[in-house]
C-alpha positions as CSV (number, residue, x, y, z in Angstrom):
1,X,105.8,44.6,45.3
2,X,102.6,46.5,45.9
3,X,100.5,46.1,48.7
4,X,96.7,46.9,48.6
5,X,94.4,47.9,51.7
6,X,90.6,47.4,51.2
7,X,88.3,49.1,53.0
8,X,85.7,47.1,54.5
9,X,83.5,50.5,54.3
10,X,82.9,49.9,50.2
11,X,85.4,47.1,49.4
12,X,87.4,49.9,47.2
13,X,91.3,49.8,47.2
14,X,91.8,52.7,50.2
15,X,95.9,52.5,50.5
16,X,98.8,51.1,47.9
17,X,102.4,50.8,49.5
18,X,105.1,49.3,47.8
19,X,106.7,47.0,50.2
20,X,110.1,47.5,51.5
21,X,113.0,45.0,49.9
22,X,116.7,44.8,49.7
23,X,118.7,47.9,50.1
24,X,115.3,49.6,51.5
25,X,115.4,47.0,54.7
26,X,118.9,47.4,54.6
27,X,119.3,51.3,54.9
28,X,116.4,50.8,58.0
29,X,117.7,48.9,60.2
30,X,121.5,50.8,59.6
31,X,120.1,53.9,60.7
32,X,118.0,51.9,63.4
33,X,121.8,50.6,65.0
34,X,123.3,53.9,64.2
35,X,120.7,55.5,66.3
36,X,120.6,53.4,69.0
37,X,124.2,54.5,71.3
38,X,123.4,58.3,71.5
39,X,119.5,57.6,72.1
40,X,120.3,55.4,74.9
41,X,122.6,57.7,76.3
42,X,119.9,60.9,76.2
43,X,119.0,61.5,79.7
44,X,115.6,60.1,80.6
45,X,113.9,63.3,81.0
46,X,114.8,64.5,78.1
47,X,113.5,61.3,76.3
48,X,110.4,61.6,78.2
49,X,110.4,65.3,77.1
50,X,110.6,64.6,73.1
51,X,107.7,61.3,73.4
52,X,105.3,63.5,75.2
53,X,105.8,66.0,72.1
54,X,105.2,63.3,69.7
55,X,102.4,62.4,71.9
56,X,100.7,66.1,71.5
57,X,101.1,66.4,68.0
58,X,99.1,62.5,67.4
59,X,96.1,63.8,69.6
60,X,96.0,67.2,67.8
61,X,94.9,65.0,64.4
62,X,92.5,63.0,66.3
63,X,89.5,63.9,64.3
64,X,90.9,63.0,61.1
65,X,93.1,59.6,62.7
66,X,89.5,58.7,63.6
67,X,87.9,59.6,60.7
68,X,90.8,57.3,58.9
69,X,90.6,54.5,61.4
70,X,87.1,53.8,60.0
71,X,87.7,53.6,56.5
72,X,90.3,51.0,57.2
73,X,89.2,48.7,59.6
74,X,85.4,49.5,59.9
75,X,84.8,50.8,63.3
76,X,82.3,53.0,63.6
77,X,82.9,56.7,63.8
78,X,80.8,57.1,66.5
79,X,83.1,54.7,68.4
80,X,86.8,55.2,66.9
81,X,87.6,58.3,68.7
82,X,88.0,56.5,71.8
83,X,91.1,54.7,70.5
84,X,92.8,58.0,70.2
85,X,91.6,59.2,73.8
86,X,92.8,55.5,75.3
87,X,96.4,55.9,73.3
88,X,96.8,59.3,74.8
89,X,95.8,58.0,78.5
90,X,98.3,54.9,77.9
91,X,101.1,56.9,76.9
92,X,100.9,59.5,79.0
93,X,100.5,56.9,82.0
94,X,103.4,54.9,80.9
95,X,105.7,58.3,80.3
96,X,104.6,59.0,84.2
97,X,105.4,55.7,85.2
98,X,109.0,55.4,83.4
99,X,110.9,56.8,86.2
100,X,110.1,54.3,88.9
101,X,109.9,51.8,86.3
102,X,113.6,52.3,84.8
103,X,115.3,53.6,87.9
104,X,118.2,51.8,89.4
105,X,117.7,49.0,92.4
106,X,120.0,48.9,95.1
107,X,120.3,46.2,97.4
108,X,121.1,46.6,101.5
109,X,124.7,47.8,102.4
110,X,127.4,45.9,102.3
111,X,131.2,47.1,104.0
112,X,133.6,47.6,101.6
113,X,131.3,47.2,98.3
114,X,129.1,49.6,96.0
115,X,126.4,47.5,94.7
116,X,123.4,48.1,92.1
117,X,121.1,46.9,89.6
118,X,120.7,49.0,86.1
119,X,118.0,49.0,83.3
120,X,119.4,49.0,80.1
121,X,117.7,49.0,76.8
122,X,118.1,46.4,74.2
123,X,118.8,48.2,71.4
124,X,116.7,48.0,68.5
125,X,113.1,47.2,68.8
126,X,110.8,45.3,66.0
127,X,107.2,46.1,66.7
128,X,104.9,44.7,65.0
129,X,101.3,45.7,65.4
130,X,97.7,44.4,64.4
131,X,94.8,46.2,62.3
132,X,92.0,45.3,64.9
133,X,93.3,48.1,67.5
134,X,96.2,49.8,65.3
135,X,97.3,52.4,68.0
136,X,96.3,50.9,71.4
137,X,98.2,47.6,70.9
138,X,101.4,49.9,69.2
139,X,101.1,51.9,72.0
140,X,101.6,49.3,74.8
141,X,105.2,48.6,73.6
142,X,106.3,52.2,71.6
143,X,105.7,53.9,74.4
144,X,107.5,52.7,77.7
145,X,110.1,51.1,74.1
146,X,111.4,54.2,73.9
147,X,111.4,56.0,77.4
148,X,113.7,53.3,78.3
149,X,116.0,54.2,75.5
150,X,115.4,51.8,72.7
151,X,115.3,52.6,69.2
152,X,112.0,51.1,67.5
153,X,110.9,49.7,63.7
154,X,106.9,49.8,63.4
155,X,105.8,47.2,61.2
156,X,101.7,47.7,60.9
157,X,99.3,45.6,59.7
158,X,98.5,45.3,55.9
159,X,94.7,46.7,56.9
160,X,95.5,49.8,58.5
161,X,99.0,50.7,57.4
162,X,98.1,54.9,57.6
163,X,98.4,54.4,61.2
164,X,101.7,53.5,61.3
165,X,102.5,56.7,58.9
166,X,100.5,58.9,61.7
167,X,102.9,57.6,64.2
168,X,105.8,58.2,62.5
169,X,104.2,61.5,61.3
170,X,103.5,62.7,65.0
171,X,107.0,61.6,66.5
172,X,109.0,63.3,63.4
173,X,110.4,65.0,65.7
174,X,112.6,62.7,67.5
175,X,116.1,61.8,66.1
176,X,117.0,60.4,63.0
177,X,116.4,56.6,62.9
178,X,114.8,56.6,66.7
179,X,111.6,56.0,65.1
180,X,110.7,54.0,62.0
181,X,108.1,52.6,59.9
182,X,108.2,50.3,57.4
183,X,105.5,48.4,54.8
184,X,106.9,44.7,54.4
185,X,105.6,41.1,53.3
186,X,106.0,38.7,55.6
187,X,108.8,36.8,54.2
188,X,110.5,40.1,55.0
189,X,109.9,40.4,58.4
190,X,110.9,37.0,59.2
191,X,114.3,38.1,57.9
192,X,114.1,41.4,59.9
193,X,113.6,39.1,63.0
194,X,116.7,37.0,61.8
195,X,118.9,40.1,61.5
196,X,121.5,40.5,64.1
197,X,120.8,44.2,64.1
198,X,117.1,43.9,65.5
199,X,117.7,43.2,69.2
200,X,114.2,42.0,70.6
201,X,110.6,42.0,68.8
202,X,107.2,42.8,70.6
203,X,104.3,40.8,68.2
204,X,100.5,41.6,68.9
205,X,98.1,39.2,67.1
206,X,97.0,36.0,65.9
207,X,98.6,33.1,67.7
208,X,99.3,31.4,64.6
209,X,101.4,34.8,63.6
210,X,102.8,34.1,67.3
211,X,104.1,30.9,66.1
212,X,105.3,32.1,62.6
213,X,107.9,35.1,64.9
214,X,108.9,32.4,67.1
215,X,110.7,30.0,64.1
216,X,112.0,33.1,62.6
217,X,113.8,33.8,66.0
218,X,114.6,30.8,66.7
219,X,118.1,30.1,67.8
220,X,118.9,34.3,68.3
221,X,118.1,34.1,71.8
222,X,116.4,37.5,71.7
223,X,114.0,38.9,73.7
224,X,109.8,37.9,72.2
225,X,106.9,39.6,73.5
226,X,103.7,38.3,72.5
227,X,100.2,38.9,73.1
228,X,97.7,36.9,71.1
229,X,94.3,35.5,70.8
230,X,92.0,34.6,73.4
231,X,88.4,33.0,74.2
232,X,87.5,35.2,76.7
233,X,85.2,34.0,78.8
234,X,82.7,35.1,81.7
235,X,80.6,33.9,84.6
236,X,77.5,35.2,86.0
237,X,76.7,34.4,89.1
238,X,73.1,34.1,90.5
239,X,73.3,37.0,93.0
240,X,74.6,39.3,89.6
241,X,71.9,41.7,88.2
242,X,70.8,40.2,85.6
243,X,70.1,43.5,83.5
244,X,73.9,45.2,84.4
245,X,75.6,41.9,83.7
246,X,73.6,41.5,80.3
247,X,74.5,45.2,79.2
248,X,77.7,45.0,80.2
249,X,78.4,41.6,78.5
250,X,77.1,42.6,75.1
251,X,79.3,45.7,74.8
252,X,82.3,43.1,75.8
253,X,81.2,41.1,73.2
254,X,80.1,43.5,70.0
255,X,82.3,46.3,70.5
256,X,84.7,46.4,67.3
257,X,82.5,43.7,65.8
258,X,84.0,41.4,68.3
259,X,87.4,41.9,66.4
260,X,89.2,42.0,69.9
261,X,91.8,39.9,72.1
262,X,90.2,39.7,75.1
263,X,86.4,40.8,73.8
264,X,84.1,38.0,75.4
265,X,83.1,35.3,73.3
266,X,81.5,32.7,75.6
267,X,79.3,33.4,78.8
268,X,78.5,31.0,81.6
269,X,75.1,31.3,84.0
270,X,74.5,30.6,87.2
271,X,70.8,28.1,85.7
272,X,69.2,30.3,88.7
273,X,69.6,33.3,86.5
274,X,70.0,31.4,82.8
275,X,66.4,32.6,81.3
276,X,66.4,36.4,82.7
277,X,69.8,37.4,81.7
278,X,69.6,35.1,78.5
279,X,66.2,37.2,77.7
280,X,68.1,40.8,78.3
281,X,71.0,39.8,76.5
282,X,69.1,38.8,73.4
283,X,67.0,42.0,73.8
284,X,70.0,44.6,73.9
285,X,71.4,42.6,70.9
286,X,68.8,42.9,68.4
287,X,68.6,46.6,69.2
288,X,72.3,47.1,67.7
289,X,72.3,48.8,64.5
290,X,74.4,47.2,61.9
291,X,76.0,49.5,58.7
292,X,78.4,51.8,57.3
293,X,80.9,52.9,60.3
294,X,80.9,56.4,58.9
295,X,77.1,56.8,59.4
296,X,76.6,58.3,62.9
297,X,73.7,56.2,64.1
298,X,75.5,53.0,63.5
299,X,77.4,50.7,66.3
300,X,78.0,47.6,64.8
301,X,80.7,48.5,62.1
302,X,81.9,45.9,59.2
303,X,83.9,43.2,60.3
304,X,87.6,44.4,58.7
305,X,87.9,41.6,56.5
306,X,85.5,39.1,54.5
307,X,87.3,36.4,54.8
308,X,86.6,37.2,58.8
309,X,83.6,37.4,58.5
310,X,83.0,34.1,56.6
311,X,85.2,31.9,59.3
312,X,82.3,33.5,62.0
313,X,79.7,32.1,59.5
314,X,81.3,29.0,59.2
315,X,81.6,29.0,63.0
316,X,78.1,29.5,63.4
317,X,76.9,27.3,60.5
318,X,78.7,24.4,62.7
319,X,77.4,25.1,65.9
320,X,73.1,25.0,64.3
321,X,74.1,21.6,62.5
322,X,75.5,20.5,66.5
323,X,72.0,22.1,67.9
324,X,72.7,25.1,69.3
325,X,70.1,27.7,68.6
326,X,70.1,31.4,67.8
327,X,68.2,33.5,69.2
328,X,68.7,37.0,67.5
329,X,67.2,36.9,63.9
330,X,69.5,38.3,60.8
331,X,66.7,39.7,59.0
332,X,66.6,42.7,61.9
333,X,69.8,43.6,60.0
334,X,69.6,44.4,56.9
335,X,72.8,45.4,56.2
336,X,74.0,42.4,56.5
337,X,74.9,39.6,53.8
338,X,75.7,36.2,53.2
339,X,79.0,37.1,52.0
340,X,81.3,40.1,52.5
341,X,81.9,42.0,55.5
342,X,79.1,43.0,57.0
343,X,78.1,40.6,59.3
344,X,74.9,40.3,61.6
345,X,75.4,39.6,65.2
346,X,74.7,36.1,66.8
347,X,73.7,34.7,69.9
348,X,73.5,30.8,70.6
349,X,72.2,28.8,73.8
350,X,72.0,25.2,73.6
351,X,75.9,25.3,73.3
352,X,78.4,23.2,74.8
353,X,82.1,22.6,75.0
354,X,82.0,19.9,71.9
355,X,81.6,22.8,69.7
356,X,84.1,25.3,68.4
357,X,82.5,28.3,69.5
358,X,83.2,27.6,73.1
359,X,86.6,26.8,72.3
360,X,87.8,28.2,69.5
361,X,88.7,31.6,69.0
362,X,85.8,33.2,66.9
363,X,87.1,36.9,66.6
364,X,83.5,38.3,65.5
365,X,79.9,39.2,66.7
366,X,79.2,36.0,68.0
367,X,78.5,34.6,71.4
368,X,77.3,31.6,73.2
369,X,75.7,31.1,76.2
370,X,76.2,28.1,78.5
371,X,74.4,27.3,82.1
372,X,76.2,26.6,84.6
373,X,75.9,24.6,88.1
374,X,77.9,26.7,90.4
375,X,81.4,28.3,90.6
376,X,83.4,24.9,90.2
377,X,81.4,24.3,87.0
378,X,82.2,27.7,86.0
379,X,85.6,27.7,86.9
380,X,85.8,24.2,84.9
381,X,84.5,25.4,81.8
382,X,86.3,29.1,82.1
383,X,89.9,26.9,81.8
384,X,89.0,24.9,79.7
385,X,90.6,26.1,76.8
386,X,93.8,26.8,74.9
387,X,93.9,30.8,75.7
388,X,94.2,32.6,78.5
389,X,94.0,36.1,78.4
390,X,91.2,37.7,80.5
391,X,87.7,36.1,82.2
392,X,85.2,38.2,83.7
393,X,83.2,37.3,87.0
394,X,80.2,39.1,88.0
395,X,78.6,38.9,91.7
396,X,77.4,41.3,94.5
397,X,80.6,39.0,96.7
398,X,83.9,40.2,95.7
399,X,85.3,38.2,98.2
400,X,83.8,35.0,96.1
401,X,84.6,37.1,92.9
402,X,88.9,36.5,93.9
403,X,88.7,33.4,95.3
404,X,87.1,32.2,91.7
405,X,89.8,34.7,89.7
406,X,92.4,32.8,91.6
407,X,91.8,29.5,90.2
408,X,91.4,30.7,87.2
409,X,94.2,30.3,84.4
410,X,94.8,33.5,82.9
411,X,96.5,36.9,82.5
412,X,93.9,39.1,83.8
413,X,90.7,38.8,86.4
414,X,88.0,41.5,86.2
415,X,85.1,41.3,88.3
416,X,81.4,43.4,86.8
417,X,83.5,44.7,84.2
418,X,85.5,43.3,80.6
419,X,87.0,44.1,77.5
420,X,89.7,46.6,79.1
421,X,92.9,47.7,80.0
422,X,94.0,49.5,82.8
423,X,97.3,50.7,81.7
424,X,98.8,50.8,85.6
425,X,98.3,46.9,85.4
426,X,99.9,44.1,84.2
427,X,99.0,43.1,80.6
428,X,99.9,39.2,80.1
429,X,98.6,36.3,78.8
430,X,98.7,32.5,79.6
431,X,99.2,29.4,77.1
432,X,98.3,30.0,73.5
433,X,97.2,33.5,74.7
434,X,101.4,34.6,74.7
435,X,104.2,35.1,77.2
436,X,105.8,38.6,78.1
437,X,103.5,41.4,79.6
438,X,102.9,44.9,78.9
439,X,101.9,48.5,80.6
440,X,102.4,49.3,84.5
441,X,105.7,49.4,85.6
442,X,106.6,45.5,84.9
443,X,105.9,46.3,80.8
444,X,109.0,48.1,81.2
445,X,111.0,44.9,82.3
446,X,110.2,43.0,78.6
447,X,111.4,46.2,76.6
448,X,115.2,46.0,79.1
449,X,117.8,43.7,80.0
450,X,119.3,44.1,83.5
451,X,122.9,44.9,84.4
452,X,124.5,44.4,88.0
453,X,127.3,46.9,88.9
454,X,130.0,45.0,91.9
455,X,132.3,47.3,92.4
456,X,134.9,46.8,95.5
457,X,136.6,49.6,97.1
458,X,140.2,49.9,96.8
């Protein structure tokens, strides 16, 4: 079976694979389990020593991953070098925090007894990564994966399945069956996940695809990290600057076409501040320029996929016919179509929680703006929902800024800042958002299994 990637740049076929079947999966995951004993048993340093290789030889193609990032998933070139820059900060943060994060625990003396808690790995990892950030989501797990001694199977997205070949291009020089990538159908990685040789699976995406890894496991009792979707929201308080809080807020919100897990997709306003900040945020919005991602001047790339693009339509289409109105006019983007890829950004007031784009995930250009009484109101409408990944307060009073965060139901907190990942944190999401976390020292935890050591003296 062949698999076809279309660029959203020019809708041409960009990348055929055939997909890996039979004997092909089989041969995998045997050299996966064959590689897994003497890979764990490689001292840590020198693992650390043969990822941070891997990690030089990625960044020295970063002009031409970047270049190739845009012609399969539409970012603009302009912005897709900083996904290069942010999986070299991740990884080289996560190879520095490996030693602390793997090392043994001991608890306090006891007479007679030597006592301690190990990190082991769990063998053989399936990772299986999404098109909308192809290298910073892999990162999160391949990284700190195999500094704690697991072997790992890369399974990219369809959309942008070169990255995964980059990857496995760039760590080449680890040992035989360490690394791995492979091009499969779905139905195929279900039965990967099934296999008694893969020992744990780390999914980024959808959470309908969060659902779909969780049958196939079911029963194995393996280890399931997931992160997926979210409806990010954020609350602007009346002592905010209106003008910071509005900039801020539409880069949260348009950057990678609003194809991101924890991009912002719904704001809340203190009414005190609703018409200045509504006014700035519609201002910087219609100043965007929408087109090819491979044209310098552009920052508001194609969305990856039509069919994307026409649920955000749809999405909007419902929310006019509910009366919500838009505020940023299509025809100042002329790029844009009724059909296809290339989508025109969208602002809506007049929006409430009856309508899906408050609640539903929209994964596109598209925002809507709600007032809000005060901080209860805000902290009401900020839960609810089904996801909880991140939610952004902003306010001159930090001290009000994490009395709201802690109230709030989800994995992350930020306060006059979104859309980001600190790698030294926590990564985790709430309800339909996932379960497991990634980066700082506890992402280390979901890629190990602990063993306790009682030994008593003779």
């Amino acid at each position: 079976m062949i698999q076809q990637t279309i660029s959203p740049v020019d809708g041409r076929v960009l990348v055929e694979r055939e997909l890996a079947e039979g004997e092909a999966v089989e041969r995998l995951l045997d050299r996966a389990r064959s590689a897994c004993a003497s890979w764990a048993a490689t001292p840590l340093a020198e693992r650390i020593e043969g990822i941070a290789r891997g990690v030089d030889a990625f960044v020295a193609r970063k002009d031409e991953l970047a270049s190739e990032l845009s012609w399969q998933m539409g970012r603009p070139v302009s912005q897709a070098p900083g996904e290069i820059a942010g999986f070299e900060g991740r990884a080289r943060t996560m190879l520095r925090l490996a030693p602390e994060a793997l090392a043994a625990t001991t608890p306090a003396a006891k007479v007679g007894f030597t006592r301690w808690i190990d990190r082991e790995p769990h063998g053989v990892l399936l990772l299986l990564s999404p098109w909308n950030f192809p290298y910073l989501t892999a990162v999160n797990a391949l990284i700190p994966a195999l500094a704690a001694g697991n072997v790992v199977v890369l399974k990219h997205s369809d959309q942008t399945p070169l990255c995964a070949e980059r990857l496995a291009d760039a760590f080449g020089d680890l040992p035989a069956g360490v690394f791995q990538v492979v091009h499969a159908s779905h139905d195929t990685v279900g039965r990967m996940i099934a296999d008694p040789r893969v020992d744990a699976v780390s999914f980024t995406g959808s959470t309908a695809g969060g659902e779909a890894v969780e049958r196939a496991a079911a029963g194995r009792f393996l280890p399931v990290g997931l992160e997926l979707g979210g409806k990010d929201g954020a609350y602007v308080r009346s002592d905010a600057d209106p003008v910071a809080a509005a900039d801020a807020l539409v880069d949260g919100a348009l950057f990678n076409s609003g194809q991101s897990c924890c991009g912002i997709e719904r704001v809340y306003v203190q009414r005190e501040l609703f018409d200045p900040f509504v006014a700035r945020f519609a201002e910087v919005v219609r100043g965007y320029t929408l087109g090819n991602p491979l044209d310098a001047s552009t920052n508001l790339g194609p969305m990856a996929r039509s069919r994307g693009a026409d649920a955000v339509r749809a999405q909007v289409r419902a929310a006019l016919a509910a009366g919500a109105t838009s505020l940023v006019d299509g025809a100042g983007f002329p790029a844009a179509g009724e059909a296809g890829p290339y989508l025109a950004p969208k602002v809506l007031i007049d929006v409430d929680h009856s309508m899906s784009v408050m609640r539903e995930e929209t994964f596109g250009p598209l925002v809507g703006i709600q007032p809000v009484d005060g901080d209860d109101h805000a902290v009401t409408l900020l839960n609810d929902s089904a996801y909880g990944l991140t939610a952004a307060v902003y306010t001159a009073d930090l001290d009000a800024a994490q009395a709201i965060g802690r109230r709030l139901r989800v994995g992350t907190v930020f306060a006059n800042r979104c859309d980001y990942l600190d790698p030294e944190l926590a990564w985790v999401g709430v309800k339909a958002s996932g379960r497991g976390c990634s980066l700082s020292v506890h992402g280390f935890a979901a890629l190990t299994r602990l063993k306790s050591f009682h030994l008593r003296h003779p």
